[in-house]
C-alpha positions in Angstrom: -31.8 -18.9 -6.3 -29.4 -15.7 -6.4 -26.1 -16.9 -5.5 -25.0 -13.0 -4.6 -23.0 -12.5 -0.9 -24.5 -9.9 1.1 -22.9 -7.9 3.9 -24.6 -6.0 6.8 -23.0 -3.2 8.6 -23.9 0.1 10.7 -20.9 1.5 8.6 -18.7 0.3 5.8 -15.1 1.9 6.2 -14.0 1.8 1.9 -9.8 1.9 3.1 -7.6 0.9 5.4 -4.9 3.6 6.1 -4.8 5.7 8.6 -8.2 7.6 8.2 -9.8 4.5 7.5 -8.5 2.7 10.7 -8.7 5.8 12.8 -12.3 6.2 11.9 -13.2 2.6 12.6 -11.3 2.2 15.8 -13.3 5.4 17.0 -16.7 4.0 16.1 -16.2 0.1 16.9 -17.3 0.7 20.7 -20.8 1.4 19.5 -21.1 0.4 15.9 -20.6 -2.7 13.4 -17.8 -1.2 11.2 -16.5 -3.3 7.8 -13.1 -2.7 6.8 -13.0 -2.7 3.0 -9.2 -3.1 1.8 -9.0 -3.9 -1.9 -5.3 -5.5 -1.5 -4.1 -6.2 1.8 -4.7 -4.6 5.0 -1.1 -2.4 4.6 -1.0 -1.7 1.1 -1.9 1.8 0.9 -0.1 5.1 1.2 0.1 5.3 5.3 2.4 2.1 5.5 4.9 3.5 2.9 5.2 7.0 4.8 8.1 8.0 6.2 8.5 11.3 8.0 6.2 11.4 10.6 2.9 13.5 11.3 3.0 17.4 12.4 1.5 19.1 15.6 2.4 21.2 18.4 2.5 18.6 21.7 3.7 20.8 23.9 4.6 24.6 23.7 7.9 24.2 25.6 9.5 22.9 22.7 11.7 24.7 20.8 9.3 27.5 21.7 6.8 26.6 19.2 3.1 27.7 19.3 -0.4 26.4 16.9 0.1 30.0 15.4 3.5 29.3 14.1 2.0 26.0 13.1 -1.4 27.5 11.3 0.8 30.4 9.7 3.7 27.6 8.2 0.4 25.4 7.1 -0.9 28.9 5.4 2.2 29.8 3.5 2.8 26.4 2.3 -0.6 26.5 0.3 -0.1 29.8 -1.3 -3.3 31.7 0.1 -5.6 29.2 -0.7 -6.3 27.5 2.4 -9.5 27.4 4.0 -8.6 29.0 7.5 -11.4 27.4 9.5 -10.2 24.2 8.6 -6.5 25.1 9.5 -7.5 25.9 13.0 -9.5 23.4 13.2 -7.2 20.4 11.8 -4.1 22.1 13.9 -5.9 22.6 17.3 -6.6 19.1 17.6 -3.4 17.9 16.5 -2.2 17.4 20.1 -5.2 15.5 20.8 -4.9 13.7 17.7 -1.1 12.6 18.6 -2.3 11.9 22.1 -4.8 9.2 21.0 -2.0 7.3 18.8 0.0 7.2 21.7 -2.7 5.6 23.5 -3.0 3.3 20.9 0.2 2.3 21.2 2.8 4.1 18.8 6.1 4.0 19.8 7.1 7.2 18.3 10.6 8.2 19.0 11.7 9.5 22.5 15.0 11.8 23.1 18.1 10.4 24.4 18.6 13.3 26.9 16.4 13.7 30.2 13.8 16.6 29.7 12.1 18.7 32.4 8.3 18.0 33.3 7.2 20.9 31.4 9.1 19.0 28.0 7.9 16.5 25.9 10.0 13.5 25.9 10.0 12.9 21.8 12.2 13.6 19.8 10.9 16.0 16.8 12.0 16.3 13.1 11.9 19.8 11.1 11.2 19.4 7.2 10.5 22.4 4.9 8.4 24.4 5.1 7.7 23.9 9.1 9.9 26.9 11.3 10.1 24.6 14.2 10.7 21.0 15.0 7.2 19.5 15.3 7.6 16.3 13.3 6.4 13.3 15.6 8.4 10.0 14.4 9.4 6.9 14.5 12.9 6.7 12.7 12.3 6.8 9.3 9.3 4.8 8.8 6.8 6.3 10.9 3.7 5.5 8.4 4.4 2.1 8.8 4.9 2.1 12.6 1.4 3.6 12.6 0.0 1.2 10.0 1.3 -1.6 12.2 -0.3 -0.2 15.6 -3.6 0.5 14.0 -3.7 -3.0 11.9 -3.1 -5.0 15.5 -6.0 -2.9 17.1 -8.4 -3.5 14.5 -7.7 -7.3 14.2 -8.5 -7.8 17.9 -11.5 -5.8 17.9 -14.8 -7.9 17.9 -16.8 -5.3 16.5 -15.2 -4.8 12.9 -15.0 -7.1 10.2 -12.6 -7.4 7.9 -12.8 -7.5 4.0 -9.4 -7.6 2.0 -8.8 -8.2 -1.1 -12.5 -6.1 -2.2 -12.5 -3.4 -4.4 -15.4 -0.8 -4.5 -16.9 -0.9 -7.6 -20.1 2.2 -6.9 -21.7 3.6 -4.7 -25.4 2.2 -3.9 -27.7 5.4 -3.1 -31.5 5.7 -2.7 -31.3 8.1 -6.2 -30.0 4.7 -8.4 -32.4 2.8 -6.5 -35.2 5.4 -7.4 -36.1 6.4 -4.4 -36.5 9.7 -2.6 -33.2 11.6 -1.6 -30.3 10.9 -2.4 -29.1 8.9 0.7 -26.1 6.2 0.3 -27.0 2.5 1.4 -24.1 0.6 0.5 -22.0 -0.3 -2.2 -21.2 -3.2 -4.6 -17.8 -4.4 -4.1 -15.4 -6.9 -6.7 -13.8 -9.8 -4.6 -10.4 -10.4 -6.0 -9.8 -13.7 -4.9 -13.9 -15.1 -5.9 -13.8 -12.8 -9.0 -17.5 -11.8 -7.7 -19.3 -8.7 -7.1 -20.8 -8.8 -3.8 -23.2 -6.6 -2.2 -22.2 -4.6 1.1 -25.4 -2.7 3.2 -24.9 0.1 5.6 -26.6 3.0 7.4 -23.4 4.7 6.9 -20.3 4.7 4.5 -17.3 6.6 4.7 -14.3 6.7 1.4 -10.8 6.4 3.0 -9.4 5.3 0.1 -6.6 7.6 -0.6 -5.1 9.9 -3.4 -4.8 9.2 -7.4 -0.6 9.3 -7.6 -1.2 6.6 -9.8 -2.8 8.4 -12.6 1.2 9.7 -13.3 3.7 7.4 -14.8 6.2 8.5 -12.0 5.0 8.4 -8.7 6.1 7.2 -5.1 2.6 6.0 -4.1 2.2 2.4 -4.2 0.1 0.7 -6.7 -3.3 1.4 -4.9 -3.2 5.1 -5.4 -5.7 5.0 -8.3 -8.2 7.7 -7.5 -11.1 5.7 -6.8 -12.6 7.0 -4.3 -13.1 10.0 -6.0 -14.1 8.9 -8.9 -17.0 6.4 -6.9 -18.1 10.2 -5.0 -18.5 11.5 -8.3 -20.5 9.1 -10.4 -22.6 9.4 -7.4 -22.9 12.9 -6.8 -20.5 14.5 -5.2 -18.6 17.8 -5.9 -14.5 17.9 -5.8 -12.4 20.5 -5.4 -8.6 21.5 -6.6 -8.0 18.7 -8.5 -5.3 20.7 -10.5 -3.0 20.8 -7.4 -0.9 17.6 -7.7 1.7 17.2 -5.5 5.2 16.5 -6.8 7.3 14.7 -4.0 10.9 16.8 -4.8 13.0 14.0 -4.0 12.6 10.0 -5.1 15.6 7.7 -5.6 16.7 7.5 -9.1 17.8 4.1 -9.5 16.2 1.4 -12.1 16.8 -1.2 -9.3 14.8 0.4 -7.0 12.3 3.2 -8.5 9.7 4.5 -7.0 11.0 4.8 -3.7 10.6 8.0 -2.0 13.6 10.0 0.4 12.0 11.4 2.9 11.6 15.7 4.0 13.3 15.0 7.0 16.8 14.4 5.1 16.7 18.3 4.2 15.5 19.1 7.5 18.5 17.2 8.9 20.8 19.2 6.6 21.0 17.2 3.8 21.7 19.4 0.8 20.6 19.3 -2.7 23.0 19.4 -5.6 23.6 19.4 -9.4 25.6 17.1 -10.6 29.3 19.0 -10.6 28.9 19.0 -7.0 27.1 22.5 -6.4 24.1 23.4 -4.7 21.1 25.1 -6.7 18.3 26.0 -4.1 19.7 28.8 -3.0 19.2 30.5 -6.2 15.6 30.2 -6.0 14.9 30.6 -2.5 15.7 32.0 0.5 15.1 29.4 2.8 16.9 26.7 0.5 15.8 23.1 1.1 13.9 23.5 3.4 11.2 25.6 1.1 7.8 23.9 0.3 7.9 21.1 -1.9 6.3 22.5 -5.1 9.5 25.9 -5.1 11.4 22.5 -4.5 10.5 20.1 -7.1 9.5 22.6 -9.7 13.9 23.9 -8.9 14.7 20.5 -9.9 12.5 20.0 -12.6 14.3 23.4 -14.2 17.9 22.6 -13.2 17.2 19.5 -14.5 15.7 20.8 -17.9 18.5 23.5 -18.1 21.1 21.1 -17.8 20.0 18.1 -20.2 20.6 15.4 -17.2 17.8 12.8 -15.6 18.8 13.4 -12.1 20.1 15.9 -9.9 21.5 14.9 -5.9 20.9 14.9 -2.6 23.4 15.0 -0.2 23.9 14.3 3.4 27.3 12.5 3.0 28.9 15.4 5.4 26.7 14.1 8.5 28.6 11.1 10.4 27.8 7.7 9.5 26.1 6.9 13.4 23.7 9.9 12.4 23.3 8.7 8.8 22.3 4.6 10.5 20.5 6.0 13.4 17.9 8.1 12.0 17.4 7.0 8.6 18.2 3.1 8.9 15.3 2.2 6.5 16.4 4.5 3.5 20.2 3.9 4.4 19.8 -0.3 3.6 16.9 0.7 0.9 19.7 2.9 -0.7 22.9 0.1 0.1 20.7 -2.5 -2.0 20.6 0.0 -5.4 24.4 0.1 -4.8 24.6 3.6 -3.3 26.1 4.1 0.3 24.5 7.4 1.6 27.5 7.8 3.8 29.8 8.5 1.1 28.3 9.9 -2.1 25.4 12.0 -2.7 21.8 9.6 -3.5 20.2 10.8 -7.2 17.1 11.9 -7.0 14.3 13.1 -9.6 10.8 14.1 -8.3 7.7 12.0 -8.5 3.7 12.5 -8.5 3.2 12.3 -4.2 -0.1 13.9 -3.0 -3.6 14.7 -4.0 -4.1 18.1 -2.8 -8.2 18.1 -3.6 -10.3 15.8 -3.6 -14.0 15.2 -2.8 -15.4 17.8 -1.1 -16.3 17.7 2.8 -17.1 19.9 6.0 -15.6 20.0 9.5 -17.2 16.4 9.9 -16.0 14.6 7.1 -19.8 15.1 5.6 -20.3 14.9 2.0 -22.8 16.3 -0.8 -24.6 12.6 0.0 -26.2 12.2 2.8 -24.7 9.4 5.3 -21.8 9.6 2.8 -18.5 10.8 4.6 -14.8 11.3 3.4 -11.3 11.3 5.2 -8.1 11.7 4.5 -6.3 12.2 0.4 -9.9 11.2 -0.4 -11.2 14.4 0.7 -11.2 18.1 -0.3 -11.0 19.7 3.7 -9.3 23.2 2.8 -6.4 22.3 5.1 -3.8 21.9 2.2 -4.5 24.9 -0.3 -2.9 24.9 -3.5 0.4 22.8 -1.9 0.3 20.6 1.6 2.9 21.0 4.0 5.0 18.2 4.7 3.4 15.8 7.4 0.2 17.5 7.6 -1.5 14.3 5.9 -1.5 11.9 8.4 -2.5 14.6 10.8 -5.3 15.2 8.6 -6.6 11.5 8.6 -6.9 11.0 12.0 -8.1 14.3 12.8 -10.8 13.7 10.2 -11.5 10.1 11.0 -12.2 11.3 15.0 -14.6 13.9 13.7 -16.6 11.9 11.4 -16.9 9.1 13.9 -18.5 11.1 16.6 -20.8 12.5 14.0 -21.9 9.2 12.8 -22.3 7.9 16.4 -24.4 11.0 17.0 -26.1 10.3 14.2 -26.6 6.6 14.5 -29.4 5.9 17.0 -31.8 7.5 14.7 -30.1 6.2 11.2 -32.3 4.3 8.6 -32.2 1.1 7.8 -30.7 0.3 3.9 -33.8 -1.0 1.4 -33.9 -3.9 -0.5 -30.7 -3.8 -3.2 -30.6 -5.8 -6.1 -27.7 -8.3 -6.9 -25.1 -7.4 -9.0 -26.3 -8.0 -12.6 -23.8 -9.9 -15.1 -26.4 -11.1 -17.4 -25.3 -9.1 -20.7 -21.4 -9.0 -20.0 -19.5 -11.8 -21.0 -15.5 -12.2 -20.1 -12.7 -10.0 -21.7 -11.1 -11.2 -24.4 -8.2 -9.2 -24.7 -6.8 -7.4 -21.4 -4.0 -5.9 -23.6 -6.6 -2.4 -24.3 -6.5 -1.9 -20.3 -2.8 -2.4 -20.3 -2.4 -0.4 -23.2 -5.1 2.1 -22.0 -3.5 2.1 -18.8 0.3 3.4 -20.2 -1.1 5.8 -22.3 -2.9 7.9 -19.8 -0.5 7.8 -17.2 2.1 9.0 -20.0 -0.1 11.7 -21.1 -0.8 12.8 -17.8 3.3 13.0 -17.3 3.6 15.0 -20.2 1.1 17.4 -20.5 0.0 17.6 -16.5 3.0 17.6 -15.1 5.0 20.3 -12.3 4.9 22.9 -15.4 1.4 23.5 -17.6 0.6 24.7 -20.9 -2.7 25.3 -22.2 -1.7 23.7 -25.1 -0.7 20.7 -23.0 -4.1 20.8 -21.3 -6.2 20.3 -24.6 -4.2 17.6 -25.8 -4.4 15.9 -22.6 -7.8 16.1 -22.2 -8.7 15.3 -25.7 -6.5 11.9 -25.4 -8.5 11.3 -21.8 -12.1 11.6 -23.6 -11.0 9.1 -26.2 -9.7 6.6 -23.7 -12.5 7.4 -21.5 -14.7 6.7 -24.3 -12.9 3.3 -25.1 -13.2 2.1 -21.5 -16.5 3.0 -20.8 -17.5 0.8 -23.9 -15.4 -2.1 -22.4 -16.8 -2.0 -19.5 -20.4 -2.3 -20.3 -19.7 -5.7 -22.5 -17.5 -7.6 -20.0 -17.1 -8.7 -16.4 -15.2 -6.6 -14.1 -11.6 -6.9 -13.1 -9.4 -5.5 -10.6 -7.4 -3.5 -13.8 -10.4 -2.2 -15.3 -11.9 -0.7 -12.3 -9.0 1.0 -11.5 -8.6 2.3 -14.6 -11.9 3.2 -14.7 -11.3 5.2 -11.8 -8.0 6.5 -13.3 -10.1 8.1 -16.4 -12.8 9.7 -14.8 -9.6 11.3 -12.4 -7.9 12.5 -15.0 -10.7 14.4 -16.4 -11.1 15.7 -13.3 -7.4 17.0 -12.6 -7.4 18.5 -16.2 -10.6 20.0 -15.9 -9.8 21.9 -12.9 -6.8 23.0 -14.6 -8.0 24.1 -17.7 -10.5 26.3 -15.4 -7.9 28.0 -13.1 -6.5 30.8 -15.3 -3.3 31.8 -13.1 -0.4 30.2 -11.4 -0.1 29.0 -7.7 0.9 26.1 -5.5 1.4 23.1 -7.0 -0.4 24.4 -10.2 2.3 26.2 -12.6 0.4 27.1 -16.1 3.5 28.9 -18.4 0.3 30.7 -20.3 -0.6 32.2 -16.9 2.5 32.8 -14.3 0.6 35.5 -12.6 -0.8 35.2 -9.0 -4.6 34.7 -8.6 -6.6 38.3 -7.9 -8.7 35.9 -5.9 -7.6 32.9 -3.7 -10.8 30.7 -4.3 -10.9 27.1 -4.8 -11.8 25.2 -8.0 -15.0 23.5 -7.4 -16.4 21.3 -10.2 -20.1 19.7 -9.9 -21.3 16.4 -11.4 -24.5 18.2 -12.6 -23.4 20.9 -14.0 -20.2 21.2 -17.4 -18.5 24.2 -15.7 
């Protein structure tokens, strides 16, 4: 008798962010939705975000317009944005916001009264955006948003769910030999049981975030590991602009509190950016200073910072008064009092860290995949809305626009959906248990190292052969280890982590010129053609 636990679902959510909330919350009226969260429920990227989410709410304010909006988002990713998923993604921002009001986020509302034809909230500016359009809730306005969403999902009768599971693979009717190539589920690794357990669904959408983690530097938290990616490509699925790695310009220096990112909305607030004798450098490189997109930003310091010989340059916003300083960044203001630095007097050091992954898996205006039933939202997902560098607070936008779409496609689609086949247990027959978890650790340094080194915020060819020779051997390695013993937590995200890499370095190695996010010394010029980077599982180009 098979002792294997088997879920049934219309659709299994894998993540449980913002896309991954928004997309269940949307469907839950009409559909059994599982929640797969392989930590707990707030562990991912949403709940550590702290600027806010983009759109234009009402045109009154500070006479802002979706153009503006659609030409800032354009700029920001260096000509290689997909315009139909600009409009799209920015036209129904203000619906977007609309619908997390309704669910219940408080974002922040202006002291002063405002006319009828005003919004009432009070908007941030961060680079890149010419207009205040930043919806917020003080400083931590991805975990105001994780919180709202988390409370409505937990009430809800209609979705169940599963923390501490991490997806392992996809289940599709190809590994099953049938016909198509349909997905039907997924096997996923309890945590707590140390099982694999089986999940079935008619429908299955990857909300599982970006792959920060594949750096050794990164604000992300520990989740970040790429893997649902990595699960869309064993299975099938083209990716997109992997190369275009997002560098977060400014995360606290500090070794008692690293990884710990200072949010856009400091330089949109006037903090300033310094070396460290006190003087500024952005305006050498740019006219619009610190508030220019984050790759002219981050790739400044990473030069001023080279130039110099020093780990850290500054930011400063010391000249602002201290009610300002407590009021509107209280979470970064005690964060910053506990390393031993008091914002209100001296400048905060700063260095920047791996933030965003700018491709992804590769999707239409629905969130559809190259699988069919198989869906993607959010840093998961290759959309076209962030080109070769996302502006700042598009990404939550992004998830919940996406995670609306795809649910009204799949409850479009769901009266007529298939029912999943038979699916064999999970088979551990010819593994036995590791004997040495050192390799992964060991593994695990080395790659993120390399990738720190090599595929960094500047690019060498050099760098990229040597990176993805070390990748192949590792990948190599830990593809051996994990056909001979049981899976772990570790392993699979490493796993992942691997087959990301390859990815990001491939897409690299492929894109001969310099743009975004993606700065190759080899090749500084611009691109003759803005195209994106698409890679295929079936094919070596």
């Amino acid at each position: 008798m098979s002792n294997n636990v088997e879920h049934n679902c219309d659709v299994l959510v894998i993540g449980s962010g913002a896309a991954g909330l928004s997309l269940a919350l949307c469907l839950a009226s009409k559909a059994k939705v599982i929640v797969l969260s392989k930590s707990g429920l707030s562990a991912g990227s949403t709940n550590y975000a702290q600027g806010g989410i983009a759109g234009v709410f009402n045109t009154a304010d500070d006479n802002d317009s979706v153009e503006e909006h659609i030409e800032d988002t354009k700029i920001a990713g260096g000509g290689l944005c997909d315009p139909e998923a600009v409009e799209f993604t920015l036209r129904n921002a203000h619906d977007s916001i609309a619908w997390l009001i309704e669910q219940g986020v408080p974002f922040d509302q202006k002291e002063e009264a405002v006319s009828d034809e005003q919004s009432p909230y009070h908007l941030h500016r961060e680079g890149g955006h010419s207009h205040r359009r930043i919806f917020h809730a003080a400083d931590h306005t991805g975990h105001t948003i994780q919180e709202t969403l988390n409370n409505r999902v937990l009430e809800h009768p209609n979705i169940t769910l599963l923390d501490h599971h991490n997806a392992i693979d996809l289940i599709t009717t190809r590994k099953l030999e049938l016909a198509g190539n349909r997905v039907v589920g997924a096997y996923v690794f309890n945590t707590e049981t140390s099982k694999v357990e089986t999940v079935k669904a008619k429908f299955v959408a990857l909300c599982t975030g970006g792959a920060s983690k594949v750096y050794q530097y990164t604000c992300n938290p520990e989740v970040s590991s790429g893997d649902g990616i990595a699960i869309a490509w064993r299975a099938g699925c083209r990716v997109a602009n992997m190369e275009f790695n997002q560098f977060h310009p400014t995360t606290l220096y500090n070794q008692k509190d690293r990884n710990f990112l200072l949010t856009e909305a400091l330089r949109g607030e006037g903090a300033l950016l310094k070396r460290p004798n006190g003087t500024r450098f952005m305006p050498d490189y740019d006219e619009r200073a610190e508030l220019a997109p984050r790759d002219i930003v981050a790739r400044a310091i990473d030069h001023e910072m080279k130039k110099l010989g020093v780990e850290c340059m500054y930011l400063d916003i010391s000249h602002k008064t201290p009610d300002f300083i407590r009021k509107h960044f209280p979470t970064i203001y005690e964060r910053c009092l506990k390393a031993g630095i008091d914002m209100i007097k001296e400048p905060i050091p700063i260095v920047p860290a791996a933030h965003f992954t700018c491709g992804g898996v590769m999707v239409d205006r629905r969130g559809r995949t190259d699988i069919e039933c198989l869906y993607a939202v959010g840093e998961v997902s290759y959309t076209g809305l962030h080109g070769a560098n996302r502006l700042a607070s598009n990404s939550l936008l992004e998830c919940v626009v996406y995670g609306q779409a795809a649910a009204k496609d799949i409850l479009g689609r769901l009266p007529l959906a298939i029912d999943p086949p038979a699916i064999p247990a999970w088979d551990e027959s010819q593994v036995t248990d590791a004997d040495e978890e050192v390799i992964i650790q060991h593994n695990w340094h080395e790659l993120r190292l390399t990738m720190w080194d090599y595929v960094g915020i500047v690019r060498t060819d050099k760098r990229l052969e040597r990176a993805m020779h070390r990748i192949k051997l590792l990948k190599d390695e830990v593809n051996e280890f994990y056909s001979n013993f049981r899976v772990s937590s570790n392993l699979l995200e490493l796993r992942n982590l691997l087959q990301v890499a390859e990815l990001i370095v491939r897409c690299a190695m492929k894109r001969k010129d310099s743009v975004g996010l993606h700065y190759n010394v080899d090749h500084p010029n611009k691109p003759e053609v803005y195209k994106p980077t698409i890679l295929s599982p079936y094919t070596n180009e």
